[in-house]
N, CA, C and O atoms as a Tripos MOL2 file, in Angstrom:
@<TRIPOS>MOLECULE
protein
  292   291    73     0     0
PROTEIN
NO_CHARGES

@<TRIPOS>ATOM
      1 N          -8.9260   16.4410  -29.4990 N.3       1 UNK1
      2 CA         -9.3870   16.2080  -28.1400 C.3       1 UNK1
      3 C         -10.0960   17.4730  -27.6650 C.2       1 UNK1
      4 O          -9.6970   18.6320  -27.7780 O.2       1 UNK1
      5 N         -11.3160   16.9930  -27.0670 N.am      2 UNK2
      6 CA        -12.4390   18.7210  -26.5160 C.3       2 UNK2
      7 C         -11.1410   19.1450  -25.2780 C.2       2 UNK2
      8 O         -10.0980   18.5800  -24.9490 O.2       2 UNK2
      9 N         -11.8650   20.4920  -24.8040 N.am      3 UNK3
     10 CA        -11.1730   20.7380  -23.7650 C.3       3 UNK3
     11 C         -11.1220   20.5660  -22.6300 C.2       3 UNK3
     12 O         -10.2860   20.9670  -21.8200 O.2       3 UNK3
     13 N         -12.3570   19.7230  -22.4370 N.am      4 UNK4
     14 CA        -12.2640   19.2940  -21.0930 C.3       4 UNK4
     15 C         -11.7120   18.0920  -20.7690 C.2       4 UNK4
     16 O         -11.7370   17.6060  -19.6380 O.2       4 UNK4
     17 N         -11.0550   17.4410  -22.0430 N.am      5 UNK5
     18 CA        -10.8240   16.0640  -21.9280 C.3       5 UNK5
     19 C          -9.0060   16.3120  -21.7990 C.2       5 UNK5
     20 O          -8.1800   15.4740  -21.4380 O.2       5 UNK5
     21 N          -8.7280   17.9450  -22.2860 N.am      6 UNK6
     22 CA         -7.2000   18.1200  -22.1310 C.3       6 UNK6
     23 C          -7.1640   18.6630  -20.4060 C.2       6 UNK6
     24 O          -6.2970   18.5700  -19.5370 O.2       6 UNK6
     25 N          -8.2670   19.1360  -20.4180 N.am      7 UNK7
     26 CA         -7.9030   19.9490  -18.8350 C.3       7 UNK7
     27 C          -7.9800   18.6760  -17.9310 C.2       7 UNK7
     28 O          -7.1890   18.6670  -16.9880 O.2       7 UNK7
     29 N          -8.7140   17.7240  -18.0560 N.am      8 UNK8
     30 CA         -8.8200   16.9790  -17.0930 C.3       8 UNK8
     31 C          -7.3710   16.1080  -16.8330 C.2       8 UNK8
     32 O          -6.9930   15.7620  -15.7140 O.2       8 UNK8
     33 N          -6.4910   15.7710  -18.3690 N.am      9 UNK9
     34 CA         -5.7130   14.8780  -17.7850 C.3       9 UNK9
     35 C          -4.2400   15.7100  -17.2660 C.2       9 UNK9
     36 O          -3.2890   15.2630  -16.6230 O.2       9 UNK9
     37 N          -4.5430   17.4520  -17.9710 N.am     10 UNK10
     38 CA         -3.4140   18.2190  -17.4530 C.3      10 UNK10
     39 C          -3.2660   18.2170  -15.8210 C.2      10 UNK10
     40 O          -2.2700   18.2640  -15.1000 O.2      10 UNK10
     41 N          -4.8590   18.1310  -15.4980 N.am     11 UNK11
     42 CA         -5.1390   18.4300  -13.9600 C.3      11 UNK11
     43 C          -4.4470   16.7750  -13.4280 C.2      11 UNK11
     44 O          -3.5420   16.7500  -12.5930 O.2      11 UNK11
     45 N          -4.9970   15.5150  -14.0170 N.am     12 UNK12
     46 CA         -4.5700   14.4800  -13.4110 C.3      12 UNK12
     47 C          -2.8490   14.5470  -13.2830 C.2      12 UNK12
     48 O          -2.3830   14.2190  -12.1920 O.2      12 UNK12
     49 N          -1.8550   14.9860  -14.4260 N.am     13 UNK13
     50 CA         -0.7150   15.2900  -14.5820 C.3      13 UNK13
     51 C          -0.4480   15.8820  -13.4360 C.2      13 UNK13
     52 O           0.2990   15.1880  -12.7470 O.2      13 UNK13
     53 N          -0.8970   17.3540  -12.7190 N.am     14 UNK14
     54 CA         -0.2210   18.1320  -12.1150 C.3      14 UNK14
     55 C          -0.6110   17.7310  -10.7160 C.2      14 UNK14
     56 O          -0.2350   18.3930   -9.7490 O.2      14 UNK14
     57 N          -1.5330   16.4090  -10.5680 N.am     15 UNK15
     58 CA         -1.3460   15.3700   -9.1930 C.3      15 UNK15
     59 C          -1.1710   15.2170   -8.8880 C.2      15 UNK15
     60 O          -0.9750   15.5990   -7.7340 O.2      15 UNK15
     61 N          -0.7780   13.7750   -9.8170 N.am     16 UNK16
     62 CA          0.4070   12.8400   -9.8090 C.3      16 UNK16
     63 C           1.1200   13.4550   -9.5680 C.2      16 UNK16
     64 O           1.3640   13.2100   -8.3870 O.2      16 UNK16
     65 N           1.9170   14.4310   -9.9950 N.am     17 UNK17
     66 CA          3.6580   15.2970   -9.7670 C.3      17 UNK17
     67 C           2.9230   16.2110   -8.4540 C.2      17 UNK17
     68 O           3.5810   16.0980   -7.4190 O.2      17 UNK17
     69 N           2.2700   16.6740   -8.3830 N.am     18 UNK18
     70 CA          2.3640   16.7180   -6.6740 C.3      18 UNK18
     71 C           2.5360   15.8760   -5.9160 C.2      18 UNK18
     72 O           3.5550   15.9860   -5.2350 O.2      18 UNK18
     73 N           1.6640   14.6900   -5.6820 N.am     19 UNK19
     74 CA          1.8310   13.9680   -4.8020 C.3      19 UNK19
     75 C           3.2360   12.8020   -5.1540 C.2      19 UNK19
     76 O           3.7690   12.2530   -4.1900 O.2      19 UNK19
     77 N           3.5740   12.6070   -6.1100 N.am     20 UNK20
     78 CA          4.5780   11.7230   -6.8360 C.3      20 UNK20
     79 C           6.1500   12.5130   -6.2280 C.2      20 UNK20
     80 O           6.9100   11.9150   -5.4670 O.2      20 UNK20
     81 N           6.3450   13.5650   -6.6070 N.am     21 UNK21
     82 CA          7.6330   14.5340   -6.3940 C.3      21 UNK21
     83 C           7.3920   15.8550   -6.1730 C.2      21 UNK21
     84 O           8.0560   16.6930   -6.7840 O.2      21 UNK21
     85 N           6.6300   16.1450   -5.4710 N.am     22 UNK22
     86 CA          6.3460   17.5620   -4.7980 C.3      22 UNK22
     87 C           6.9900   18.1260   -3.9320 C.2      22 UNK22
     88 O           7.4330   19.2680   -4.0540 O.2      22 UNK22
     89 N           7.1660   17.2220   -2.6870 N.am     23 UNK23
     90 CA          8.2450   17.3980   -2.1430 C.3      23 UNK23
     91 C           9.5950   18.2120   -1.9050 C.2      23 UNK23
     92 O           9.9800   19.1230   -1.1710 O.2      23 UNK23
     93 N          10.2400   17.1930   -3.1740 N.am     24 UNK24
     94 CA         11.4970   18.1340   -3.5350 C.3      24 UNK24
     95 C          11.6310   18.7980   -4.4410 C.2      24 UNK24
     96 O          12.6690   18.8310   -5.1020 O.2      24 UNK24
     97 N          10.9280   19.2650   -4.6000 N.am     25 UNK25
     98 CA         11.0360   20.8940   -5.5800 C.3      25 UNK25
     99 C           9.7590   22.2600   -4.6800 C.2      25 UNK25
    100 O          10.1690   23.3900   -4.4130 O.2      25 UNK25
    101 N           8.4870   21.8730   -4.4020 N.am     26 UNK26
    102 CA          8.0310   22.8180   -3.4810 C.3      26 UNK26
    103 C           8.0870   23.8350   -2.2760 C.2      26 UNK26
    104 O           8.1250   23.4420   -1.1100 O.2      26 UNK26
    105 N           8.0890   25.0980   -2.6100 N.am     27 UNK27
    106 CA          8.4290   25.0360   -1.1740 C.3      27 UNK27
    107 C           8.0400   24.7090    0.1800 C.2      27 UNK27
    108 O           7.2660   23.7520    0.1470 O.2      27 UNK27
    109 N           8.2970   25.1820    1.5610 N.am     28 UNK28
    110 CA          8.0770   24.6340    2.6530 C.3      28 UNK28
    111 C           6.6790   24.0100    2.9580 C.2      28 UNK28
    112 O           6.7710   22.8100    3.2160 O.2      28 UNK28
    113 N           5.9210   24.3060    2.9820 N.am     29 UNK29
    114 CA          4.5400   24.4270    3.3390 C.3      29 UNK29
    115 C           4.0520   23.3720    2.6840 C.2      29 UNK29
    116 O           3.7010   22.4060    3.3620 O.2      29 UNK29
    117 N           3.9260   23.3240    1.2640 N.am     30 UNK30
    118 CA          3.7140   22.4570    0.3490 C.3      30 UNK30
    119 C           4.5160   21.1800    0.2390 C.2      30 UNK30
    120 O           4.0390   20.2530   -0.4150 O.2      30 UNK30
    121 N           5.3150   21.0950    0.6370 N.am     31 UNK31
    122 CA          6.1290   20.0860    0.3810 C.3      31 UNK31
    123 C           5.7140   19.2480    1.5440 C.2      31 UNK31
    124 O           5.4390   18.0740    1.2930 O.2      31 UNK31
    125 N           5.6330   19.6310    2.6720 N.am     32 UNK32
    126 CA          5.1510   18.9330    3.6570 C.3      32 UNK32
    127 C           3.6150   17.9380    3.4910 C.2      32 UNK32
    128 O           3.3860   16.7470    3.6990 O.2      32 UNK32
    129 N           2.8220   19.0050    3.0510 N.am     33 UNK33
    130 CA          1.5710   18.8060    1.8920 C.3      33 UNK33
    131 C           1.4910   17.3090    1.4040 C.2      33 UNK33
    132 O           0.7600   16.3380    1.5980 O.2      33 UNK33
    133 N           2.6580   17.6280    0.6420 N.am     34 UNK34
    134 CA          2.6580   16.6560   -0.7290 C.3      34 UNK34
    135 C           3.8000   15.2960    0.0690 C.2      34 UNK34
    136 O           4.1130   14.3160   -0.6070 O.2      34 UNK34
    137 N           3.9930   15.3590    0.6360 N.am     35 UNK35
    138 CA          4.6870   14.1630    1.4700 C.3      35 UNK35
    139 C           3.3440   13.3560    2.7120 C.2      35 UNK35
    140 O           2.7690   12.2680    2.7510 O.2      35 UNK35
    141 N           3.3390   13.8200    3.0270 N.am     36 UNK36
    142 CA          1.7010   13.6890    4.2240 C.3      36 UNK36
    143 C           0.5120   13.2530    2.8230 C.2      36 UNK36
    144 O           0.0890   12.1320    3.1060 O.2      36 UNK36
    145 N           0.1170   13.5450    2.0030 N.am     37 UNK37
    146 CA         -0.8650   13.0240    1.0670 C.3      37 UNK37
    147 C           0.4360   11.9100    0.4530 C.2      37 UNK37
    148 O          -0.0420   10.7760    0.4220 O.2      37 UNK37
    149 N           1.1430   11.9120    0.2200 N.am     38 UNK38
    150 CA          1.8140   10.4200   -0.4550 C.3      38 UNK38
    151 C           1.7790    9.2300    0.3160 C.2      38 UNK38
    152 O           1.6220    8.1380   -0.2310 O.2      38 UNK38
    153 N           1.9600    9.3940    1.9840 N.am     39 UNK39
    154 CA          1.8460    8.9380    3.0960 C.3      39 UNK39
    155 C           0.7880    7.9980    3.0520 C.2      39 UNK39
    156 O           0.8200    6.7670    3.0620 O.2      39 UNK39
    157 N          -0.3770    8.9870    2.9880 N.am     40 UNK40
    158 CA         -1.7740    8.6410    3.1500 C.3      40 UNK40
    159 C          -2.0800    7.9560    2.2360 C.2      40 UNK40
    160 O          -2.5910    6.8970    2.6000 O.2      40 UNK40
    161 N          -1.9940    8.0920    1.1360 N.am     41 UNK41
    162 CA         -2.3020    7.4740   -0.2790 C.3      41 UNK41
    163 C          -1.8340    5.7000   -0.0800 C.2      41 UNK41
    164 O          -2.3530    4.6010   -0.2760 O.2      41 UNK41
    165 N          -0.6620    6.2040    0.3790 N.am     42 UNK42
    166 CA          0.5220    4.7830    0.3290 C.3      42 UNK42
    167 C          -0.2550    4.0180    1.4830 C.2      42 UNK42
    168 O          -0.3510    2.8070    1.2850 O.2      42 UNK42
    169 N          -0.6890    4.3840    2.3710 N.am     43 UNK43
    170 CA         -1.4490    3.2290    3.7440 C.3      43 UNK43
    171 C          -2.6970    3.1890    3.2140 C.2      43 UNK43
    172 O          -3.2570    2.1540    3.5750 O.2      43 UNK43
    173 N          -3.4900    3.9770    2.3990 N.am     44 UNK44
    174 CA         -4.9150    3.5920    1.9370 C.3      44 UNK44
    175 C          -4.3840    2.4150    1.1580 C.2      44 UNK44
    176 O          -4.6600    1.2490    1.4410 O.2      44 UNK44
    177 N          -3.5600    2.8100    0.1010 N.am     45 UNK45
    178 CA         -3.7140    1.5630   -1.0080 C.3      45 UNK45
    179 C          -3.0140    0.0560   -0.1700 C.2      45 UNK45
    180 O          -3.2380   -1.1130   -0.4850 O.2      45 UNK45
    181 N          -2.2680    0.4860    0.7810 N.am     46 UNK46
    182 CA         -1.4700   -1.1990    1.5010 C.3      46 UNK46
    183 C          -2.8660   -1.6780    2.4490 C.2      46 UNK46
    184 O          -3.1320   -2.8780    2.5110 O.2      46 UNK46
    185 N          -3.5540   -0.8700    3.0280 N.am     47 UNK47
    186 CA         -4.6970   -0.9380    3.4180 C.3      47 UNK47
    187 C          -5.7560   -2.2780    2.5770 C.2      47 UNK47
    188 O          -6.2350   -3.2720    3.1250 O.2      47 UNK47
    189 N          -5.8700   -1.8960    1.2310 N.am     48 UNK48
    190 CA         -6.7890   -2.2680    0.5940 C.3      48 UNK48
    191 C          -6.2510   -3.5220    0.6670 C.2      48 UNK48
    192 O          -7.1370   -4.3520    0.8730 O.2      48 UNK48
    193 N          -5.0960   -4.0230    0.5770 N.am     49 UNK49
    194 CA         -4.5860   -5.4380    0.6900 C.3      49 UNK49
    195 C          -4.3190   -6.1460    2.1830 C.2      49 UNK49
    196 O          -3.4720   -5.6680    2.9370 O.2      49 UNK49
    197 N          -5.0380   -7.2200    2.5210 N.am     50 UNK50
    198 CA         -4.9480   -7.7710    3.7720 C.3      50 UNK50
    199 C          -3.7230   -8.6300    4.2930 C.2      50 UNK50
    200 O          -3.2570   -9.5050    3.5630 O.2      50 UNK50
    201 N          -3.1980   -8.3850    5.5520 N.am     51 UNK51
    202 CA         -1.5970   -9.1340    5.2320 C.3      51 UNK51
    203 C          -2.2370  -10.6480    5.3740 C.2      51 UNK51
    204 O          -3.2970  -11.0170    5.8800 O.2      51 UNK51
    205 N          -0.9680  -11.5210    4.6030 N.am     52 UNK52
    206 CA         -1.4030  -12.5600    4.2010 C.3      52 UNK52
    207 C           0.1290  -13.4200    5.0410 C.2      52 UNK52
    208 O           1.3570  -13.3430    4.9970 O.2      52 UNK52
    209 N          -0.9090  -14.1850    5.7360 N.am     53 UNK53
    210 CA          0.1620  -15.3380    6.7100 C.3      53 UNK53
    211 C           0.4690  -16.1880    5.7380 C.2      53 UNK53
    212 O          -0.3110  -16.5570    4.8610 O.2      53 UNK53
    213 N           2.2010  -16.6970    5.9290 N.am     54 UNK54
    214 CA          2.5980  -17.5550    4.8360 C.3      54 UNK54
    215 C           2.1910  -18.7620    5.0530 C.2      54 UNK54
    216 O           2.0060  -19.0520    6.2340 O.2      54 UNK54
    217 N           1.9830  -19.6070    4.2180 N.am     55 UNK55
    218 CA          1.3180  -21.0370    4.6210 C.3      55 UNK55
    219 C           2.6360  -21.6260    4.9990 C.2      55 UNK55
    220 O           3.6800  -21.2420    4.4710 O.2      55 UNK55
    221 N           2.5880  -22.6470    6.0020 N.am     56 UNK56
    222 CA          3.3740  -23.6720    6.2000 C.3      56 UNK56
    223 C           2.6080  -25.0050    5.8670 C.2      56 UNK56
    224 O           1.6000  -25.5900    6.2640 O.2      56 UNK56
    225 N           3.4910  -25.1660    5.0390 N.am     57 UNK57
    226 CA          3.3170  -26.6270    4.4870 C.3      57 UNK57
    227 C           3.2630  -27.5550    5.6730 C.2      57 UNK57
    228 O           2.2880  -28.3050    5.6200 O.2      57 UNK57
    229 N           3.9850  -27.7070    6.6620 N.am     58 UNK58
    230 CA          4.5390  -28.6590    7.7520 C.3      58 UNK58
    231 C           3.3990  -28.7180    8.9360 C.2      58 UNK58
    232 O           3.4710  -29.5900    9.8020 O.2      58 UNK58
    233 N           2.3390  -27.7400    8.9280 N.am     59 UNK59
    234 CA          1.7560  -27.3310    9.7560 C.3      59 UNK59
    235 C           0.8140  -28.5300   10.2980 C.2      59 UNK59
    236 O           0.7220  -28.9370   11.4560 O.2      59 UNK59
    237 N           0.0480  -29.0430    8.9840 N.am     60 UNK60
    238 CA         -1.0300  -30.3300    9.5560 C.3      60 UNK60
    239 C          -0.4190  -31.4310   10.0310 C.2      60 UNK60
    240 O          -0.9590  -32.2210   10.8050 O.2      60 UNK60
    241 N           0.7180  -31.5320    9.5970 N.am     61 UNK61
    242 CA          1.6310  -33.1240   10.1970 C.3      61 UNK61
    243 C           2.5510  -32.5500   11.2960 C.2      61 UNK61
    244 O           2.9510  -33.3130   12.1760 O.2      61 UNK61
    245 N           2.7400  -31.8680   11.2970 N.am     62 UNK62
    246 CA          3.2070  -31.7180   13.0150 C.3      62 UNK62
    247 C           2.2010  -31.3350   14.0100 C.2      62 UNK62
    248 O           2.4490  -31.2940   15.2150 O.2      62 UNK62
    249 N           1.0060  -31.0410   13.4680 N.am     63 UNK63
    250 CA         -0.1030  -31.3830   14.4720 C.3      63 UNK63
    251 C          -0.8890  -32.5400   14.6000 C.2      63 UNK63
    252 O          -1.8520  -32.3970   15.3540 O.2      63 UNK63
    253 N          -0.7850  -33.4260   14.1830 N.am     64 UNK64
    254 CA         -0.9810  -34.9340   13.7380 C.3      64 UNK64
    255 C           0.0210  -35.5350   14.8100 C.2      64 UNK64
    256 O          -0.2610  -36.2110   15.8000 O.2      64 UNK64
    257 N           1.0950  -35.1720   14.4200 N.am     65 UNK65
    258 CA          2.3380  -35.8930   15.4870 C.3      65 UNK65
    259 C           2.5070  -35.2960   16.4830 C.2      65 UNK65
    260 O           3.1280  -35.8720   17.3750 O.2      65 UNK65
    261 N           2.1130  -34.1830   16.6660 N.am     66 UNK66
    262 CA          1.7650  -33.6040   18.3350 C.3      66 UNK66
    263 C           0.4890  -34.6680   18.8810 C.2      66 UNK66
    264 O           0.8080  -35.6250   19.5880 O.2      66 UNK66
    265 N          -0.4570  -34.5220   18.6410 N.am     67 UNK67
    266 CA         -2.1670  -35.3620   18.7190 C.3      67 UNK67
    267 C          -1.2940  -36.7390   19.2150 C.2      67 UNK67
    268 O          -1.2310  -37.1010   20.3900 O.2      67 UNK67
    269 N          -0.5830  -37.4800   17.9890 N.am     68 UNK68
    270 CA          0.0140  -38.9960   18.1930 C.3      68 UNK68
    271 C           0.9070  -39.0210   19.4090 C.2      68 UNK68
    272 O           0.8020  -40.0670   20.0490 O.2      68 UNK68
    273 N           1.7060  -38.1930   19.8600 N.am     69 UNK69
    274 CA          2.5750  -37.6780   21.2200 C.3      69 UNK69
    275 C           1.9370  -38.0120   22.6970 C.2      69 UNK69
    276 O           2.2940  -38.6840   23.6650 O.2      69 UNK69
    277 N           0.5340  -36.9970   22.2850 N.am     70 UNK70
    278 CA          0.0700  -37.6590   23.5740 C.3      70 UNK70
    279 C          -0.8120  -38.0780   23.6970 C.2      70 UNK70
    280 O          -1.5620  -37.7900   24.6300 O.2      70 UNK70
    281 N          -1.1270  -39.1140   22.5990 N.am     71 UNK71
    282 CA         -2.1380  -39.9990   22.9390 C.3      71 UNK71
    283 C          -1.3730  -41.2800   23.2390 C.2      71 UNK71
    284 O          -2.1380  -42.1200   23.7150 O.2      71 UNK71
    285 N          -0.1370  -41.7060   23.1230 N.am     72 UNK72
    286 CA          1.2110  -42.2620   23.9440 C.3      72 UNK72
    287 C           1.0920  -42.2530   24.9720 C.2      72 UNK72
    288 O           0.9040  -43.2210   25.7090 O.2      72 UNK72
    289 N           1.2070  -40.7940   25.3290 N.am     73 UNK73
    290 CA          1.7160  -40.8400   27.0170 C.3      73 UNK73
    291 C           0.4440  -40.6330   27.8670 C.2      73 UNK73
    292 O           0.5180  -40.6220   29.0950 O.2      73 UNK73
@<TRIPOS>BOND
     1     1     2 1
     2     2     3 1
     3     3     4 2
     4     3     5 am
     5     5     6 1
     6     6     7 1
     7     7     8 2
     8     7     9 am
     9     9    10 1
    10    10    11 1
    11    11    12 2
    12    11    13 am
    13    13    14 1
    14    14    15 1
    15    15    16 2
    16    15    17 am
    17    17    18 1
    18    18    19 1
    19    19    20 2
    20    19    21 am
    21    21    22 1
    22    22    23 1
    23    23    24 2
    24    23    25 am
    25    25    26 1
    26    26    27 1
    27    27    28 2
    28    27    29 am
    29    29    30 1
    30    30    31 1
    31    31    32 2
    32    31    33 am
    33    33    34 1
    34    34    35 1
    35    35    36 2
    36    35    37 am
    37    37    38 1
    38    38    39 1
    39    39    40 2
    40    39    41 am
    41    41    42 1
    42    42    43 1
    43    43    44 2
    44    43    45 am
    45    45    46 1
    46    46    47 1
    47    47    48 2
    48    47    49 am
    49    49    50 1
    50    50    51 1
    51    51    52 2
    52    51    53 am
    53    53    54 1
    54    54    55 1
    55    55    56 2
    56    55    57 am
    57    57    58 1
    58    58    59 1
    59    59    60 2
    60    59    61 am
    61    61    62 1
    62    62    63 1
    63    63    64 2
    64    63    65 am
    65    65    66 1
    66    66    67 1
    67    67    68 2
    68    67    69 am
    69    69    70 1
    70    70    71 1
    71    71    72 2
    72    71    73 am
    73    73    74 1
    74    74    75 1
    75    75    76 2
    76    75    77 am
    77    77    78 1
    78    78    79 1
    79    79    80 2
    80    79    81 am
    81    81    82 1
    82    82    83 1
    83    83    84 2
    84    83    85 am
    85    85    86 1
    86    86    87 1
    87    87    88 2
    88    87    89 am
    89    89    90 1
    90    90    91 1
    91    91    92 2
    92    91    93 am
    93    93    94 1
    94    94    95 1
    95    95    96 2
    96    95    97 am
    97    97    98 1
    98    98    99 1
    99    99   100 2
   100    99   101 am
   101   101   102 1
   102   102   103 1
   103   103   104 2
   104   103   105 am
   105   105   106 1
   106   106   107 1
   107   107   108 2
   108   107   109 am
   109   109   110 1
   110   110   111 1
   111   111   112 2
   112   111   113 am
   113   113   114 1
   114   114   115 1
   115   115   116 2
   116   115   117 am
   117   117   118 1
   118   118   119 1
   119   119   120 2
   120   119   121 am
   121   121   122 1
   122   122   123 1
   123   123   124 2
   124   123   125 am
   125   125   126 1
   126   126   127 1
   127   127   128 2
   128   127   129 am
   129   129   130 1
   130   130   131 1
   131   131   132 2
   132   131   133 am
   133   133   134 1
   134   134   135 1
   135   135   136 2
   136   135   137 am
   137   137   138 1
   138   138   139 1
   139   139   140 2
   140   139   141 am
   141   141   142 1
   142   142   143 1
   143   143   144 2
   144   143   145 am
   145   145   146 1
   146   146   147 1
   147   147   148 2
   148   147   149 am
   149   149   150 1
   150   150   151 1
   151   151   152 2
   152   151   153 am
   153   153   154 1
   154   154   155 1
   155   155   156 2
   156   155   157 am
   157   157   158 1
   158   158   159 1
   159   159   160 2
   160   159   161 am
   161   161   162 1
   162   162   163 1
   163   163   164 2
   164   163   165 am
   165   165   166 1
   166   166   167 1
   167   167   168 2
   168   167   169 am
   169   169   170 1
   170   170   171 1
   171   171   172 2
   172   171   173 am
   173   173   174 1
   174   174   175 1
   175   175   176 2
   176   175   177 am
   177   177   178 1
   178   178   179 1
   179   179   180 2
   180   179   181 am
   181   181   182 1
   182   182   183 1
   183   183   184 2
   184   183   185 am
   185   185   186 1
   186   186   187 1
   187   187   188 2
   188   187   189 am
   189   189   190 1
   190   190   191 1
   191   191   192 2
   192   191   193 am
   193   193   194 1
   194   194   195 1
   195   195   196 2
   196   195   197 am
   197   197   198 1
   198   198   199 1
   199   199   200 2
   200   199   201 am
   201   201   202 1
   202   202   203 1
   203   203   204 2
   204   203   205 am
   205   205   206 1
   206   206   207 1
   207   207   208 2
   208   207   209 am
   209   209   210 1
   210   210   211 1
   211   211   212 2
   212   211   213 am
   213   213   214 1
   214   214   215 1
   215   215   216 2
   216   215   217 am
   217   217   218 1
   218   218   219 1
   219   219   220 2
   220   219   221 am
   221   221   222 1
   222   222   223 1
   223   223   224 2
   224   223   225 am
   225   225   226 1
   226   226   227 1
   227   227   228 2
   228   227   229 am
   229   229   230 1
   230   230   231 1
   231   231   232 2
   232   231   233 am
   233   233   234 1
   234   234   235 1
   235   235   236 2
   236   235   237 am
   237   237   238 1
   238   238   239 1
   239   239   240 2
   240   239   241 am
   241   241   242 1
   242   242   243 1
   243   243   244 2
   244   243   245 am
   245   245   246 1
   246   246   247 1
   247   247   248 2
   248   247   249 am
   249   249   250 1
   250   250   251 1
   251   251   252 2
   252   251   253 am
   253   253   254 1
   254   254   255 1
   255   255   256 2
   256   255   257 am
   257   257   258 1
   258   258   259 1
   259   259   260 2
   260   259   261 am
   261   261   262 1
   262   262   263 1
   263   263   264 2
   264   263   265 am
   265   265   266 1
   266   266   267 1
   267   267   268 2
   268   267   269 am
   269   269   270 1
   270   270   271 1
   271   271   272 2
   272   271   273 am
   273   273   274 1
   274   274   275 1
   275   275   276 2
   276   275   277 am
   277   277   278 1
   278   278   279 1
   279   279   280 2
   280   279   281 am
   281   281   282 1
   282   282   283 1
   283   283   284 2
   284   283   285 am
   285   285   286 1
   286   286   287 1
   287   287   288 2
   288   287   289 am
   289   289   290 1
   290   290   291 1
   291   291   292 2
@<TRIPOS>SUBSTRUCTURE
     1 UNK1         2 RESIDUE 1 A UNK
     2 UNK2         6 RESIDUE 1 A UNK
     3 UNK3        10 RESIDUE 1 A UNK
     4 UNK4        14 RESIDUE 1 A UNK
     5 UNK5        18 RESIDUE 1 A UNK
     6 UNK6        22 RESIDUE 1 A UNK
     7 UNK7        26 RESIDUE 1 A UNK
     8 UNK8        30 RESIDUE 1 A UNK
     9 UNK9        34 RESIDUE 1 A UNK
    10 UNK10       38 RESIDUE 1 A UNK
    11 UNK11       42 RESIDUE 1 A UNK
    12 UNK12       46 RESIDUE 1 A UNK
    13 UNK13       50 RESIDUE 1 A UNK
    14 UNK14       54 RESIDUE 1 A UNK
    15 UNK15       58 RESIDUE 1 A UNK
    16 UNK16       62 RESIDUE 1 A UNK
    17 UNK17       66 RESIDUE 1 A UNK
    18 UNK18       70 RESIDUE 1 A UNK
    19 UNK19       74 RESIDUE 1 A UNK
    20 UNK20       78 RESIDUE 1 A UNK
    21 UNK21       82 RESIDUE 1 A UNK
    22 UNK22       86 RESIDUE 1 A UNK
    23 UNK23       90 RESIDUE 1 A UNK
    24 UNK24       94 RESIDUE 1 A UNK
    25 UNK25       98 RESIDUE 1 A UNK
    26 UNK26      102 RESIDUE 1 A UNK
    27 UNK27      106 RESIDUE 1 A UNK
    28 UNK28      110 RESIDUE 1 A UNK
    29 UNK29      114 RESIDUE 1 A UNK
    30 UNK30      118 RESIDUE 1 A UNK
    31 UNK31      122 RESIDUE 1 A UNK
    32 UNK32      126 RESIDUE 1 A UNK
    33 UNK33      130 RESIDUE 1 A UNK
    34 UNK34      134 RESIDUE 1 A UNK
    35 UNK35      138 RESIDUE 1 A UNK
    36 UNK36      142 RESIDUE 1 A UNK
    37 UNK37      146 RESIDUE 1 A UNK
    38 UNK38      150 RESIDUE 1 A UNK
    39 UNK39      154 RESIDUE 1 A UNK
    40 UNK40      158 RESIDUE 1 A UNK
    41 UNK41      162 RESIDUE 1 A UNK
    42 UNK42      166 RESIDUE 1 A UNK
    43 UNK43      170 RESIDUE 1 A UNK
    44 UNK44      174 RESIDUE 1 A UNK
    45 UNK45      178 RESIDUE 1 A UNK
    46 UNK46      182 RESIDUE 1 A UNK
    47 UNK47      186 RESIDUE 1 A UNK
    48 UNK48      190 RESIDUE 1 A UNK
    49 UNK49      194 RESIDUE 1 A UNK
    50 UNK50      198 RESIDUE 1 A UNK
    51 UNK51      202 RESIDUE 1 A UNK
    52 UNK52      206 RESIDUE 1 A UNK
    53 UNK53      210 RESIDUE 1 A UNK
    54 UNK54      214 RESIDUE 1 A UNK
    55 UNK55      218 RESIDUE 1 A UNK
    56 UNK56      222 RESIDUE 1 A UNK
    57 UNK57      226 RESIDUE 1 A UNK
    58 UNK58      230 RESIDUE 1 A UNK
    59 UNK59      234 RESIDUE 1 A UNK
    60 UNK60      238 RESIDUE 1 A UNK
    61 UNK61      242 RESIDUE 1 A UNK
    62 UNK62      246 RESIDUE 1 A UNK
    63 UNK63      250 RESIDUE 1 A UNK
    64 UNK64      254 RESIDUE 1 A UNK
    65 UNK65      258 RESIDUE 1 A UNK
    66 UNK66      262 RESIDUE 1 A UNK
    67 UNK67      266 RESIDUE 1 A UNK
    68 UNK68      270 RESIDUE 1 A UNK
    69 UNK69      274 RESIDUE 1 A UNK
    70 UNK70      278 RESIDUE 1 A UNK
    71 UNK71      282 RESIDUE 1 A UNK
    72 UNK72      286 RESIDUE 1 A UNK
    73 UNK73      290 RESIDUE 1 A UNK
């Protein structure tokens, strides 16, 4: 492997373990750091996914039989 292909994934390695468990082993300053970027990371990526309303099955026929309700009365 060249060396830039070892430095790059040593660098991706020492990232990840920052932002992964930095925290609790860093000291003060840093640790705060590395908790606040995990933070961020964690709402970008829930971000990228849109919340998703659960379907109710029941939904079109009880609006059908609401509609039939008051066209009754």
């Amino acid at each position: 492997m060249n060396p830039k292909g070892s430095l790059f994934i040593f660098s991706l390695f020492l990232g990840l373990t920052f932002i992964g468990i930095g925290d609790n082993f860093l000291p003060q300053p840093l640790s705060n750091v590395s908790s606040n970027t995990r933070s961020s990371v964690n709402q970008f990526l829930m971000g990228l996914f849109p919340d998703k309303k659960p379907i109710d099955p029941y939904e079109r026929t009880e609006g059908i039989i609401k509609e039939a309700e008051k066209e009754e009365n």
